[in-house]
C-alpha positions as CSV (number, residue, x, y, z in Angstrom):
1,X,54.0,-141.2,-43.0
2,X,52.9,-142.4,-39.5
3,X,51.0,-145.9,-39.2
4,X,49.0,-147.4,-36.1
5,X,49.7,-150.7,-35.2
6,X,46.6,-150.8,-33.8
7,X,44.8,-150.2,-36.9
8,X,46.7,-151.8,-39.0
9,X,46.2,-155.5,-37.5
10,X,42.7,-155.2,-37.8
11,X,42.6,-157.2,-40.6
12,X,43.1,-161.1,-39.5
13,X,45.4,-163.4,-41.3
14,X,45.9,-160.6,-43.9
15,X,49.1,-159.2,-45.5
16,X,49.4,-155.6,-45.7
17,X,52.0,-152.7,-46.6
18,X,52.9,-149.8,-44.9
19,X,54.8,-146.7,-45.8
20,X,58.0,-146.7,-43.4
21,X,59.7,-143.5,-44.8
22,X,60.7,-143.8,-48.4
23,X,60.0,-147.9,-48.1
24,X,57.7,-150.3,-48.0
25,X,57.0,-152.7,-44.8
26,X,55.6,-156.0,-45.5
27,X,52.9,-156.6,-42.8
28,X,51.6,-159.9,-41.7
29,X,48.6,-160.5,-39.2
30,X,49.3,-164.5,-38.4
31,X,47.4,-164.4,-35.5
32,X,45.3,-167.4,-34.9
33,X,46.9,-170.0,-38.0
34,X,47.7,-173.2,-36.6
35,X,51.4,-174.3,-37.0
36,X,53.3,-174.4,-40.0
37,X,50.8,-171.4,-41.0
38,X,53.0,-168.2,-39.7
39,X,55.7,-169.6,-40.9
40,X,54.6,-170.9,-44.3
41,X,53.2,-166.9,-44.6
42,X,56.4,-165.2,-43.8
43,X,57.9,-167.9,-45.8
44,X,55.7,-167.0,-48.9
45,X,55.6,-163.2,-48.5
46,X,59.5,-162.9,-48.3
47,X,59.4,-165.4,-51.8
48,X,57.1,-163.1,-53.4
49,X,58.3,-159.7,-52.0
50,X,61.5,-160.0,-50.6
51,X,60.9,-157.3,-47.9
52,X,63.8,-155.7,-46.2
53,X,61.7,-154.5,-43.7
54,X,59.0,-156.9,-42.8
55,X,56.4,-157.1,-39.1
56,X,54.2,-160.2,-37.9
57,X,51.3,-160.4,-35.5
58,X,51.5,-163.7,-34.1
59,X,49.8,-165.1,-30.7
60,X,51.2,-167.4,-29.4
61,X,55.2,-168.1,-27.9
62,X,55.8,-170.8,-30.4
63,X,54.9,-169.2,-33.3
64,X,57.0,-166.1,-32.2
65,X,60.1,-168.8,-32.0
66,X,59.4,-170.1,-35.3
67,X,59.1,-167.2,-37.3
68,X,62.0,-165.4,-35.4
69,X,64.1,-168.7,-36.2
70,X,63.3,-168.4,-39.7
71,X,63.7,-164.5,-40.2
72,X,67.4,-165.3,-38.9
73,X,67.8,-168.0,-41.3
74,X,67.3,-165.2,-44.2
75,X,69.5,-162.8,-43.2
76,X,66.9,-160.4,-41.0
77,X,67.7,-159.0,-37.7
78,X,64.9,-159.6,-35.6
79,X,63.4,-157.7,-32.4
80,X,59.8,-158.4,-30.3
81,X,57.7,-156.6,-28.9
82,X,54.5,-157.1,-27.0
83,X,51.1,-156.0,-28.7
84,X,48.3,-156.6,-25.9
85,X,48.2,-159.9,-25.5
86,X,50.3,-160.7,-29.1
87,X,53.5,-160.5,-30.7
88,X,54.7,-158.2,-33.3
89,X,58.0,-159.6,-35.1
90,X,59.7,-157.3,-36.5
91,X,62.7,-158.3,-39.6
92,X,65.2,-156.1,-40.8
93,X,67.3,-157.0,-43.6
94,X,70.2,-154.4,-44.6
95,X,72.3,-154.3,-47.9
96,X,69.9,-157.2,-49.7
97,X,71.3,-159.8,-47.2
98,X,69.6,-163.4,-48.1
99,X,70.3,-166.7,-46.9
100,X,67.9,-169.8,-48.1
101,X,66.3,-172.1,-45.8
102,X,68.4,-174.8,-48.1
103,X,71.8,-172.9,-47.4
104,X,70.9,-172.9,-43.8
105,X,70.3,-176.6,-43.4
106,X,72.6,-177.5,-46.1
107,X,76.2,-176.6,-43.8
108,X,78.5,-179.2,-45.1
109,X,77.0,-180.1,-48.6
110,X,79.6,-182.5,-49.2
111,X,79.2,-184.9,-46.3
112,X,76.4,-187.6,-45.7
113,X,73.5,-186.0,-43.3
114,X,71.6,-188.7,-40.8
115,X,68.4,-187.7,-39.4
116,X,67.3,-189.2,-36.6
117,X,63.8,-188.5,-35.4
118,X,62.2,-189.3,-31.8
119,X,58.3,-189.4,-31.8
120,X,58.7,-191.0,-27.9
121,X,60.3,-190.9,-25.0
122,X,60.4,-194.4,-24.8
123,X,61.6,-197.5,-27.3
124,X,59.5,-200.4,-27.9
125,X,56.3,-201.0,-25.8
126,X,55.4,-203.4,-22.9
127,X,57.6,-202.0,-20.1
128,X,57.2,-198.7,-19.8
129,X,60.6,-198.6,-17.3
130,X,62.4,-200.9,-19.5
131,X,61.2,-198.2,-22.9
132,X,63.1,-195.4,-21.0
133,X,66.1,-197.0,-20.4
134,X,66.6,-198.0,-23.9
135,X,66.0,-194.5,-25.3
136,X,68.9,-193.2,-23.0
137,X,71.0,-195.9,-24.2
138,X,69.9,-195.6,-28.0
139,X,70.6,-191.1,-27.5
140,X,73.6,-191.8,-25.8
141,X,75.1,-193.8,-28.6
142,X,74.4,-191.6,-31.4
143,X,77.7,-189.9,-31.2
144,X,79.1,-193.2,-32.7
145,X,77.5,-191.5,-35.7
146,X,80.1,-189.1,-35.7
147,X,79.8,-186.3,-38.3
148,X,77.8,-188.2,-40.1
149,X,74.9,-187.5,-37.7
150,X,73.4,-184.1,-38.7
151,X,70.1,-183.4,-36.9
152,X,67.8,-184.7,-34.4
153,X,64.2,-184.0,-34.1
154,X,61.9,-184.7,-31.3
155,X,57.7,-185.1,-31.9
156,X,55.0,-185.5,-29.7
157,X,56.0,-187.3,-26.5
158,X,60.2,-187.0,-27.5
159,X,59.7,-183.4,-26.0
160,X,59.6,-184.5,-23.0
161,X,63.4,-185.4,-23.6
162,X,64.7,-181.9,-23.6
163,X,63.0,-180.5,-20.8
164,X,64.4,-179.6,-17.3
165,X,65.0,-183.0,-15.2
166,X,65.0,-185.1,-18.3
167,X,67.6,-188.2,-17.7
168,X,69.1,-187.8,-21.4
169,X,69.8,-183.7,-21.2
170,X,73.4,-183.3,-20.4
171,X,73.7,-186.2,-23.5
172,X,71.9,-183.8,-25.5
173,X,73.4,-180.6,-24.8
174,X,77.1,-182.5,-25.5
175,X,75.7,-183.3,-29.3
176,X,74.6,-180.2,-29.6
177,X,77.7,-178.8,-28.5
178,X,79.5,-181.3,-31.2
179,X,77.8,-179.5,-33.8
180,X,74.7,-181.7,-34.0
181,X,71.2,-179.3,-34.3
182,X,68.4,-180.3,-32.2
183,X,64.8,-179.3,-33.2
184,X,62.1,-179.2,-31.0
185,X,58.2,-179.4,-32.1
186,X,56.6,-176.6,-30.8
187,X,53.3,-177.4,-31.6
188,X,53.7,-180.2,-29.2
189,X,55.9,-178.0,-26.7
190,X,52.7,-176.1,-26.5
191,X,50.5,-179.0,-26.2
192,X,52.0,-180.3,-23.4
193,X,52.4,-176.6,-21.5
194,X,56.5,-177.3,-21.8
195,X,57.5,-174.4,-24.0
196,X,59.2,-172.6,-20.8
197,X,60.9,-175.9,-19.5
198,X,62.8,-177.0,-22.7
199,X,66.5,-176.7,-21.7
200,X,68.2,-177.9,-24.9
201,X,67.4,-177.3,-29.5
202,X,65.1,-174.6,-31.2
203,X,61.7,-174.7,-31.1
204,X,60.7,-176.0,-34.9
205,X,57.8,-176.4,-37.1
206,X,55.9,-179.0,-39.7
207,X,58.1,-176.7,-42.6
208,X,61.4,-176.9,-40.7
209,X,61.1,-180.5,-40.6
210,X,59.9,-181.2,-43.5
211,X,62.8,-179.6,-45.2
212,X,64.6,-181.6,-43.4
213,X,63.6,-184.6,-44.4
214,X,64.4,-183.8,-47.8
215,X,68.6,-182.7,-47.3
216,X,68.8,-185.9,-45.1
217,X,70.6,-188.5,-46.7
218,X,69.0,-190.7,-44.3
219,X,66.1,-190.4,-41.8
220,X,65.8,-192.5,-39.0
221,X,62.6,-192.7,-37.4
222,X,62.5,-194.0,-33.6
């Protein structure tokens, strides 16, 4: 049986299923939901259904980086393509293949995880000049952490940090190459018209972080 994409997204924010031969697809029209909300409904339709074939409208190029992220994290192979002026995601999961957001985060279960995460691009406020310099210094010393540190994650006016010309990205791109994962808001990305400049970590979301939070053994907040 044939389907129309077309007709099939007509429905917003809506969950469908189409025939795609002898299986069903899991459709998703997330078009328009604010961030965590594609994610949190890819999330909660793989939960309920497990798809192994599964296709999201989204609208925006955060939301496509998110959900793509997190299709990956469960085992799905993951293409784009362009739908007008949106996004359909398409997942592909062979043989039953799952991994668990907890599995994912979780890589070394046995060793202590630090969280650190930025909310600025500055420490401390009254200089302004004298805030920057201390947040290069405080970035460039977390690899006295060692393997203890596990993930850093950077809010609001921290994105700034990982875009092109930032002063702390080669420091950045070293801890990530040590192992350390960087995460990225993208609702702020977005906000700030920098999706296309950041040089360094994936672009994230509220559940990504969240989750987070909770398999840190510590969370720093700067």
């Amino acid at each position: 049986m044939e389907y129309s994409t077309n007709s099939t997204f007509k429905i917003k924010n809506s969950t469908l299923r189409i025939i795609r031969g002898y299986k069903m697809a899991t459709v998703i029209d997330a078009r328009g939901l604010a961030c965590p909300g594609p994610v949190l409904k890819t999330k909660q339709s793989i939960d309920k259904e497990s798809p192994d074939d599964i296709r999201i409208m989204v609208d925006n190029e955060a939301a496509r980086q998110n959900v793509s992220r997190f299709l990956q994290t469960q085992g799905y192979t993951v293409s784009v393509r362009k739908e007008g002026g949106d996004l359909e995601i398409r997942g592909i999961r062979e043989g039953g293949a799952s991994i668990s957001c907890s599995s994912y985060a979780e890589v070394h279960p046995d060793q202590k995880k630090i969280m650190v995460m930025v909310t600025t691009d500055r420490i401390g406020h009254g200089d302004d000049e004298l805030g920057a310099r201390l947040m290069t210094a405080f970035l460039k010393t977390l690899k006295e952490m060692g393997s203890e540190l596990w993930r850093l994650v950077f809010l609001n006016n921290a994105v700034k940090l990982t875009i092109e010309g930032s002063p702390v990205l080669d420091t950045l791109k070293d801890l990530a190459d040590t192992g350390v994962t960087i995460l990225v808001c993208g609702t702020c990305l977005d906000h700030f018209k920098l999706l296309e400049q950041k040089r360094v970590g994936d672009t994230t979301n509220m559940l990504d972080i969240v989750t987070s939070m909770q398999l840190a053994d510590k969370v720093i907040n700067i």
